[in-house]
C-alpha positions in Angstrom: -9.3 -14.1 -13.3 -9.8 -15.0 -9.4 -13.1 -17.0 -8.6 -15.9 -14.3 -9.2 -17.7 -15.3 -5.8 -16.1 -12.7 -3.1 -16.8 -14.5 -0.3 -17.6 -18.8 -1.3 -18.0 -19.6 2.3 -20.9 -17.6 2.9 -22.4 -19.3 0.3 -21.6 -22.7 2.1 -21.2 -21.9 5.5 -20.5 -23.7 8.5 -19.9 -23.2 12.2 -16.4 -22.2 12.3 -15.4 -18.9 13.8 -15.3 -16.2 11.1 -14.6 -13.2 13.0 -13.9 -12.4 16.6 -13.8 -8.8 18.6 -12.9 -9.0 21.6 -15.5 -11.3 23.4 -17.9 -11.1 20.7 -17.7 -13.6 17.7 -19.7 -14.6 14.6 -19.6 -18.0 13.2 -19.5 -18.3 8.9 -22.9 -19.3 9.2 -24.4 -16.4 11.5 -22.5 -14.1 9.3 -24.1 -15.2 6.4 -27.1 -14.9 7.9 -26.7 -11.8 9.2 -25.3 -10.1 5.6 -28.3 -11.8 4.2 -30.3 -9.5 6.4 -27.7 -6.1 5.8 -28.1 -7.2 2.0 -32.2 -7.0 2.2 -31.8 -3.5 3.8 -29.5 -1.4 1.3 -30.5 -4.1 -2.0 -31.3 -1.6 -4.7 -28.9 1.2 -3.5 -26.1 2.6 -5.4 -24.2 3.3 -2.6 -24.1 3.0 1.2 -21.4 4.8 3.9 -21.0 2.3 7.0 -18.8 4.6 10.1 -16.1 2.5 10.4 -15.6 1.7 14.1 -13.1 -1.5 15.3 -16.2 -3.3 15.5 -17.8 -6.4 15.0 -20.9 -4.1 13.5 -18.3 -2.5 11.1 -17.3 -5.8 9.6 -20.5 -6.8 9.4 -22.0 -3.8 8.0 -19.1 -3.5 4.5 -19.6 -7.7 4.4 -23.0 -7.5 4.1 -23.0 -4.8 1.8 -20.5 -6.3 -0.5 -22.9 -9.3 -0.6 -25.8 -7.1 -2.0 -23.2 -6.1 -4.9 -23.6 -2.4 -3.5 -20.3 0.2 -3.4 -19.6 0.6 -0.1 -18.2 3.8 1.6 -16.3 3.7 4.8 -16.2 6.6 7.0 -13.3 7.3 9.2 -14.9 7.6 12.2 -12.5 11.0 14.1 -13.5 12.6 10.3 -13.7 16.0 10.7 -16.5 18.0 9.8 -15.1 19.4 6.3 -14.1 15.9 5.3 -17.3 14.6 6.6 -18.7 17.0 4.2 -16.7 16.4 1.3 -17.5 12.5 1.5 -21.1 12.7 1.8 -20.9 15.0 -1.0 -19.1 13.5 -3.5 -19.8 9.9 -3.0 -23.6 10.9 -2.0 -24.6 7.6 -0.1 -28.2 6.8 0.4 -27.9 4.7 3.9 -25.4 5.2 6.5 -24.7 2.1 8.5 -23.0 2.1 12.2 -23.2 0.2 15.4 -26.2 0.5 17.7 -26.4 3.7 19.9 -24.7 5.8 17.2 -25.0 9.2 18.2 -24.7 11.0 14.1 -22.5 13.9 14.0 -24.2 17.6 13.0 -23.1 16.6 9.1 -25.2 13.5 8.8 -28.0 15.2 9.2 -30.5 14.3 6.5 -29.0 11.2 6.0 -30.8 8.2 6.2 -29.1 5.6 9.1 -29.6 2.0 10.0 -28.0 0.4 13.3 -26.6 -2.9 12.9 -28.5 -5.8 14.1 -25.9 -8.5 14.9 -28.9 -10.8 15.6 -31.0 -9.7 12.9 -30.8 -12.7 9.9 -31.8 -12.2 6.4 -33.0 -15.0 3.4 -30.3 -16.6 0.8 -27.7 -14.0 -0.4 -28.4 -12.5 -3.5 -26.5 -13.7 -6.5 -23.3 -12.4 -7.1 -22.7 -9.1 -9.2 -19.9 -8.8 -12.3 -16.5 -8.5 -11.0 -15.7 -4.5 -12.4 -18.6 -3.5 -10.3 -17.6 -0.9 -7.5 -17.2 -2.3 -3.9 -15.5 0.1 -1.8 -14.7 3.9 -2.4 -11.8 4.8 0.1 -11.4 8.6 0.6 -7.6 9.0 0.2 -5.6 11.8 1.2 -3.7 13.8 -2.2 -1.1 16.5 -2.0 -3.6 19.4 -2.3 -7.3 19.2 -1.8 -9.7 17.4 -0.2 -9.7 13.5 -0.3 -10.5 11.6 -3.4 -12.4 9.0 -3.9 -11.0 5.5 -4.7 -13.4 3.5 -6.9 -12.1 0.0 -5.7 -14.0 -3.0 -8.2 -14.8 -6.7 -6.9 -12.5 -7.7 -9.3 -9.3 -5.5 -7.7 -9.9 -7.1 -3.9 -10.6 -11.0 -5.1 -7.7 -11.2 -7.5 -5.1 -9.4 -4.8 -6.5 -10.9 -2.2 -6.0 -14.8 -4.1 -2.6 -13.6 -4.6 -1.3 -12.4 -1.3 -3.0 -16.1 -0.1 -0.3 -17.8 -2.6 2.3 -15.6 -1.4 1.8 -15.6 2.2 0.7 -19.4 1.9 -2.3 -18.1 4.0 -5.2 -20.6 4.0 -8.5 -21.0 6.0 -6.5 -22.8 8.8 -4.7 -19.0 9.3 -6.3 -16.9 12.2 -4.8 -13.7 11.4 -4.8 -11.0 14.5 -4.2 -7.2 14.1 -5.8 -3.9 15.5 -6.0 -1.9 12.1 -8.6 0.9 11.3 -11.2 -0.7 9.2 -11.3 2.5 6.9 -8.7 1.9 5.9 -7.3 -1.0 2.8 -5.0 -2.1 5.3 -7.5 -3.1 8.3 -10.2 -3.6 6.1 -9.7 -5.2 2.8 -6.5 -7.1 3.8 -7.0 -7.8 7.6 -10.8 -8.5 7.5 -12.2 -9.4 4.2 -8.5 -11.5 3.5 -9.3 -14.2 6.2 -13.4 -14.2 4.8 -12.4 -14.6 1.3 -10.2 -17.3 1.7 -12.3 -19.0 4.7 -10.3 -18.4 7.5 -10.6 -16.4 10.4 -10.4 -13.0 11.7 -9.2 -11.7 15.3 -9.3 -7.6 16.0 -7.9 -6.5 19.2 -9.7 -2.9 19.0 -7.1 -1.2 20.5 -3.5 -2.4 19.8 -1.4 -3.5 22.7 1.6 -5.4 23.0 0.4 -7.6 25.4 -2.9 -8.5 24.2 -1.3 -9.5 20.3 1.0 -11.4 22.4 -1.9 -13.5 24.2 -3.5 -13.6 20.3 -0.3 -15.2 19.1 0.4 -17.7 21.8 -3.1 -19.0 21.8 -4.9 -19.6 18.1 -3.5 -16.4 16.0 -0.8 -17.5 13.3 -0.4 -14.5 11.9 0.0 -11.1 12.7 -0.2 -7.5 10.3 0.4 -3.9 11.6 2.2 -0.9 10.9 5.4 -0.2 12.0 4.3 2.2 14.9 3.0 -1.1 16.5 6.1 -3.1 15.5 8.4 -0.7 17.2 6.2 -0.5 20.5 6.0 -4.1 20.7 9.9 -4.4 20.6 9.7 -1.6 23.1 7.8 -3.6 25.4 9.5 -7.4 24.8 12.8 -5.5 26.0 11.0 -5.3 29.1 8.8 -8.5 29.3 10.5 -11.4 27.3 7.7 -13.1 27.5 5.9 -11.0 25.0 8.7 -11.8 22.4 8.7 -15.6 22.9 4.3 -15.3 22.2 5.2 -13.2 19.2 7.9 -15.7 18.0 5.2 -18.2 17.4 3.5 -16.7 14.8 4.0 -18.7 11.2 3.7 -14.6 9.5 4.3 -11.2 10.8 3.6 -8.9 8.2 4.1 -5.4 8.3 3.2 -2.3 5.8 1.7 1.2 5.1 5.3 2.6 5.5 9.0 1.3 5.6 10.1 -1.3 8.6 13.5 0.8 9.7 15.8 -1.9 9.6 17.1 -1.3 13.5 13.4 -2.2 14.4 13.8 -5.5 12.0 16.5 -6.5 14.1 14.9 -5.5 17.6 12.1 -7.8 16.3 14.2 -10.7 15.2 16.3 -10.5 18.4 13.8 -10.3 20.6 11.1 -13.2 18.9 13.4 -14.8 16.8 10.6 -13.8 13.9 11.8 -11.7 11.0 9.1 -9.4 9.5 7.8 -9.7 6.2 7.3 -6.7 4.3 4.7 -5.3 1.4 4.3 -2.3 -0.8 0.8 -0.7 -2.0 -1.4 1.7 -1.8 -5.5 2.5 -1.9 -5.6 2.6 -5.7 -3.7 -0.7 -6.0 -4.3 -2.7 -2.8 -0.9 -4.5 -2.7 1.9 -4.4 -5.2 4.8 -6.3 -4.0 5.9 -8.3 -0.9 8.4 -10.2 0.4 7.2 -14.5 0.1 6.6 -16.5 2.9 9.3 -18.6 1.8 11.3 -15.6 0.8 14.6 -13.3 1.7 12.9 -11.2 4.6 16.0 -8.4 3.8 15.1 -5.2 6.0 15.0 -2.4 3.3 12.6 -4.1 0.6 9.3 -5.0 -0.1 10.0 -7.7 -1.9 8.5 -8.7 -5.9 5.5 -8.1 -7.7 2.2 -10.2 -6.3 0.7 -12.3 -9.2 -1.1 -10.5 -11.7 1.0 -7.4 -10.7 2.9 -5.9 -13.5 5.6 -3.6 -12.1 8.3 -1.6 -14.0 10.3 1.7 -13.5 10.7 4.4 -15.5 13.2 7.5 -15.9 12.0 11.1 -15.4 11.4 11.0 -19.2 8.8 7.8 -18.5 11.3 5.5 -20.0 11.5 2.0 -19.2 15.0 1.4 -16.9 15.5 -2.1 -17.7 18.6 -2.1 -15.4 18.6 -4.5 -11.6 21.4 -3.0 -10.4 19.6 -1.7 -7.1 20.9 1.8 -7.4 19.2 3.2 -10.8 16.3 4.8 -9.2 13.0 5.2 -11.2 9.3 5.8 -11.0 7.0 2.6 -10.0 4.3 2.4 -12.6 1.7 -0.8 -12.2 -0.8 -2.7 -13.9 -3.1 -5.5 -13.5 -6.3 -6.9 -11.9 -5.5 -5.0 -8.7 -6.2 -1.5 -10.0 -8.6 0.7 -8.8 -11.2 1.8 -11.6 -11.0 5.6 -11.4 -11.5 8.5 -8.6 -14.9 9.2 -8.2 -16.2 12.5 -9.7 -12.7 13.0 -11.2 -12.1 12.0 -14.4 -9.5 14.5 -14.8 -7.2 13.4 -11.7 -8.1 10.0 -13.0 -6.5 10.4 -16.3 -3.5 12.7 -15.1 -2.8 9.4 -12.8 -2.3 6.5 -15.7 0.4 6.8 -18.6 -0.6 4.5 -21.5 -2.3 1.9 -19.2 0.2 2.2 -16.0 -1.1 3.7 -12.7 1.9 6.3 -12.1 2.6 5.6 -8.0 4.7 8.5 -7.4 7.1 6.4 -5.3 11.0 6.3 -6.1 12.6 2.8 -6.2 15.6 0.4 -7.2 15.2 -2.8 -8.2 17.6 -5.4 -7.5 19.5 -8.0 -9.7 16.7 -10.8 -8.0 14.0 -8.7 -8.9 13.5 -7.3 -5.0 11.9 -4.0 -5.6 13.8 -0.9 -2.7 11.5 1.6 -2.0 13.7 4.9 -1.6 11.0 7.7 -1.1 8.1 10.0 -3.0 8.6 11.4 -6.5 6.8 14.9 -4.7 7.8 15.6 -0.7 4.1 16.6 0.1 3.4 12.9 1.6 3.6 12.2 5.3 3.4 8.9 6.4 2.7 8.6 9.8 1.5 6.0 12.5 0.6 4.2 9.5 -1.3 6.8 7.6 -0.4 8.9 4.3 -1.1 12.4 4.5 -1.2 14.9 2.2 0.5 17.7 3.5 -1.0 20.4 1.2 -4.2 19.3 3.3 -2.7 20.3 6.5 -1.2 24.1 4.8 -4.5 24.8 3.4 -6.1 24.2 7.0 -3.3 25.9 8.6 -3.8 29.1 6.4 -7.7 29.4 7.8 -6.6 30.0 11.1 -6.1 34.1 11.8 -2.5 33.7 13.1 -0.9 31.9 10.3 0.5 34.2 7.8 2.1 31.3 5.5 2.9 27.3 6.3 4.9 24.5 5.2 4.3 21.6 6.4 6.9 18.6 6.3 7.6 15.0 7.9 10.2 14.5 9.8 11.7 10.8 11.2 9.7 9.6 14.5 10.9 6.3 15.8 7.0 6.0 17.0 5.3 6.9 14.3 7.4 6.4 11.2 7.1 10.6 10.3 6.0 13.1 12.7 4.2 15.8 11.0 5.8 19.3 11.5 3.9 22.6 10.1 6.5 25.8 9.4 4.7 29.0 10.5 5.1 32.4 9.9 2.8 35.0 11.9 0.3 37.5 11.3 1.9 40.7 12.7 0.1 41.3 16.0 -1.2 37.4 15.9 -0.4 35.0 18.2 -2.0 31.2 18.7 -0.5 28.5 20.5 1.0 25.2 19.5 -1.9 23.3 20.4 -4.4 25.7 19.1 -3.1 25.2 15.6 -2.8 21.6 16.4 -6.3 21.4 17.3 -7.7 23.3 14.6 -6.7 21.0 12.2 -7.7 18.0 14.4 -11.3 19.4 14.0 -11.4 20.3 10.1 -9.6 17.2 8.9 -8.5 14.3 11.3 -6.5 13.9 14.7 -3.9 11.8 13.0 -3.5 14.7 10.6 -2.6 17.2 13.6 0.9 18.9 13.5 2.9 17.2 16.0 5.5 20.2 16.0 4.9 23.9 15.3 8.2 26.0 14.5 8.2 29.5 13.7 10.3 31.3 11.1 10.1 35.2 9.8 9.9 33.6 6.0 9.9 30.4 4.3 13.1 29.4 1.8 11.6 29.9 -1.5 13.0 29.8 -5.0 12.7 32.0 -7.9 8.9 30.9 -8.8 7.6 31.4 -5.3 8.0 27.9 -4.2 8.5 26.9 -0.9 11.9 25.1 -0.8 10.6 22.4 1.9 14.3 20.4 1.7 15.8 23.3 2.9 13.0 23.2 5.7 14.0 19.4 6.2 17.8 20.5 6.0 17.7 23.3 8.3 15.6 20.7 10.9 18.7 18.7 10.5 16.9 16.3 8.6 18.2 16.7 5.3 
C-alpha cells in the first residue's frame, strides 16, 4: 500500500513553489497554511462541492478539503441546470466552495457557500483519515441517464498517483504545465494533486495556448499533459512558428490521454519537437490503467502496460480469459487493484452490474501485444463520444434532444474530428409541421447538460435504420456518414 499521508509535504513544508496560475503562486508552506484554514471551515462535513474554475481558489479549495479527510465534489463549472440538479441531489453537499465574487447559479440556491480566502491561514492540519475513505465524487457521464457518481477513496489517488511517479520517473524536481479542467481526473487528480503528492510543482495556463505551453516549457516546466485536441493545435501552430516546436522539444515528458493520439499527429509532434508523446489509458472509476514508460517504446497506437498495482486482463464475449499476445485477438479490458473507485454513489445496482467477480468491466475493446503493450481498438457499446478530451454519453444527448418540440426521434453518434478527436453528430427526424434550427437544438442541449455536450452537426433523415427489435442501427448511421 502507498504511504497513507496524501500530501507529506504539507505536513513538512517549505518555501518552494507548489502551485502557480498565471501570476499568482502559493508556496508548500502558504498552501498548508491555507488548507489548514479550508480544513477548519468544512471539518465535520460529510461532503463539500467546490465549482471547479482553472483557478488557484479551485486547487486550493479540493486540497484543503482532502486535508480535512472530507469527500469532495467538483462541479463543472458550464453545468447545466438539470445536471446541476442532479449533483446537488444525489451527492447532497453541505458547503459549496468557489473563488471570491462567485455569482451562484438559480440551482444553488439554499446551499450553503464559502469564498476562498487565499490569504486566510488555518492551525496544524488535522491528522490524516483511513485510506478507503471517500475523497472525490466525479460526476461521470454513462450511456443513458444522468451522471453518476464516482466514489474515488484516498487509497485509489495515492497508490496511482506513486505509480504513474515510478513510471513517468516524475519526482519533486518535475514542474509539470497543462491547461486541464480541474473537474475533471485528468486536470485534477493527475495534473494538480500529482505534482502536490509527490512534492513537486504545479503550473496551469488557464486557457491552453500554443504559445504560452511553449514559454512554460522553455522556461522551468519539464513536463507537459493534455489531450489530444491540444496536441494537434500545437502541431498546427509549430508548422507555422518553429520556434514553438524547438520550446516544446525540451520537455523531459509530454504525456497525452483522455482519448487516442492519431498516429499522423504523433508524427507532426515528433517532426516538429523532436519529442515523441507518451501515451495512457484510464478512466474516472480507475484513474490510470496503463501507460507507455518514460523509458519505454513510445509506438503511436498503444497505451502502453499496466501501472503498478494494476491488474489487467481481457476477456471473450463469454468473460473468458484470452491468454493470447498476438495483438489481434480483441477482448474486453477488465481491471483490478488499489486504483479502483469504491462504488457509484446512490447506486448500488449500476455498481454491481459494473464488476464481474472482483474485475471493474471497462467496456473498452483491446489487443494486447506479444510485449504486453495493451491496443486500444474502441467501446464494447457505440454510445460513447469522446470529444475535446471529454466522454459523453450519447444517450444523454437523445434524451435531451427528444425534449425539444421539433424532434420527433434522434441518434446521436461521433464522428472523427481532427480538432477534437470525435465531433458529436445528433440524427433528427421532425415533428410534422416542426421546424428548429441547427443551433437551436445545439443550444438546447448546451443549457440542460453542458456546452461540450452540444451537437456539433444536425442531419436530418425521414427515419432512423432500425432493426427487428426497434433499435436504432447507429453503424449504419456512421456507414451512411461515410464513416463506417
Amino acid at each position: 500500500m502507498a504511504d497513507q499521508v496524501l500530501f507529506p509535504k504539507l505536513r513538512e513544508p517549505d518555501d518552494t513553489e507548489a502551485l502557480r496560475f498565471g501570476p499568482r503562486a502559493l508556496t508548500y508552506r502558504e498552501l498548508a497554511g491555507l488548507a489548514g484554514a479550508i480544513a477548519e471551515r468544512v471539518a465535520g462535513k460529510r461532503r463539500v462541492a467546490v465549482w471547479a474554475t482553472n483557478t488557484l481558489e479551485t486547487a486550493a479549495a479540493v486540497i484543503g478539503g482532502l486535508a480535512a479527510g472530507v469527500a469532495v465534489v467538483p462541479v463543472n463549472p458550464k453545468v447545466g441546470e438539470r445536471e446541476l440538479a442532479h449533483i446537488l441531489g444525489d451527492s447532497e453537499p453541505e458547503l459549496l466552495l468557489a473563488e471570491p465574487g462567485f455569482t451562484p447559479p438559480a440551482g444553488l440556491d439554499g446551499v450553503e457557500i464559502a469564498e476562498i480566502d487565499l490569504s486566510a491561514r488555518g492551525s496544524q492540519l488535522p491528522a490524516e483519515v483511513a485510506a478507503d475513505a471517500p475523497a472525490l465524487i466525479v460526476y461521470t457521464s454513462g450511456t443513458t441517464g444522468p451522471p453518476k457518481g464516482v466514489v474515488l477513496p484516498r487509497r485509489a489517488l495515492s497508490a496511482n498517483l506513486d505509480a504513474l511517479a515510478e513510471a513517468w520517473e516524475w519526482t519533486s524536481a518535475d514542474v509539470l504545465a497543462h491547461a486541464l479542467p480541474l473537474f475533471h481526473v485528468h486536470g485534477l487528480i493527475l495534473g494538480t494533486l500529482g505534482p502536490i503528492r509527490l512534492g513537486g510543482t504545479a503550473h496551469h495556463l488557464g486557457k491552453f495556448s500554443s504559445q504560452a505551453i511553449a514559454e512554460e516549457l522553455a522556461g522551468p516546466a519539464t513536463m507537459m499533459f493534455g489531450v489530444p485536441t491540444m496536441y494537434h493545435r500545437l502541431a498546427e501552430d509549430a508548422e507555422n512558428d518553429p520556434q514553438i516546436g524547438r520550446a516544446v522539444g525540451k520537455a523531459r515528458l509530454l504525456v497525452s490521454g483522455s482519448a487516442a493520439l492519431p498516429a499522423v499527429e504523433h508524427e507532426r509532434i515528433e517532426r516538429l519537437t523532436g519529442q515523441r508523446v507518451v501515451e495512457r489509458y484510464g478512466m474516472s472509476e480507475t484513474i490510470m490503467n496503463c501507460g507507455v514508460r518514460a523509458d519505454g517504446d513510445r509506438r503511436p497506437g498503444y497505451v502502453g502496460k499496466p501501472f503498478a498495482g494494476v491488474e489487467l486482463k481481457l476477456v471473450d464475449e463469454q468473460g473468458a480469459e484470452i491468454a493470447t499476445s498476438d495483438d489481434e485477438t480483441v477482448g474486453e479490458i477488465l481491471v483490478r487493484g488499489d486504483n479502483l473507485f469504491s462504488g457509484y454513489l446512490n447506486r448500488p445496482d449500476a455498481t454491481d452490474a459494473a464488476f464481474a467477480a472482483g474485475w471493474f468491466r471497462t467496456g473498452d475493446m483491446a489487443t494486447r501485444a506479444p510485449d504486453g503493450y495493451i491496443r486500444i481498438v474502441g467501446r464494447k457499446a457505440t454510445d460513447i463520444i469522446k470529444s475535446g478530451g471529454y466522454k459523453i454519453g450519447a444517450g444523454e444527448i437523445e434524451n435531451c434532444l427528444l425534449e425539444h418540440p421539433a424532434v420527433a426521434e434522434v441518434a446521436v453518434t461521433g464522428e472523427a474530428d481532427a480538432d477534437l478527436g470525435e465531433r458529436i453528430i445528433a440524427w433528427v427526424v421532425r415533428v410534422p409541421g416542426q421546424d428548429a434550427a441547427d443551433t437551436e437544438l445545439a443550444d438546447h442541449v448546451a443549457r440542460l447538460l453542458t456546452p461540450h455536450k452540444r451537437p456539433r452537426e444536425v442531419r436530418y433523415r425521414d427515419a432512423l435504420p432500425r432493426n427487428e427489435m426497434g433499435k436504432v442501427q447507429k453503424k449504419a448511421l456512421q456507414k451512411d456518414s461515410g464513416n463506417g
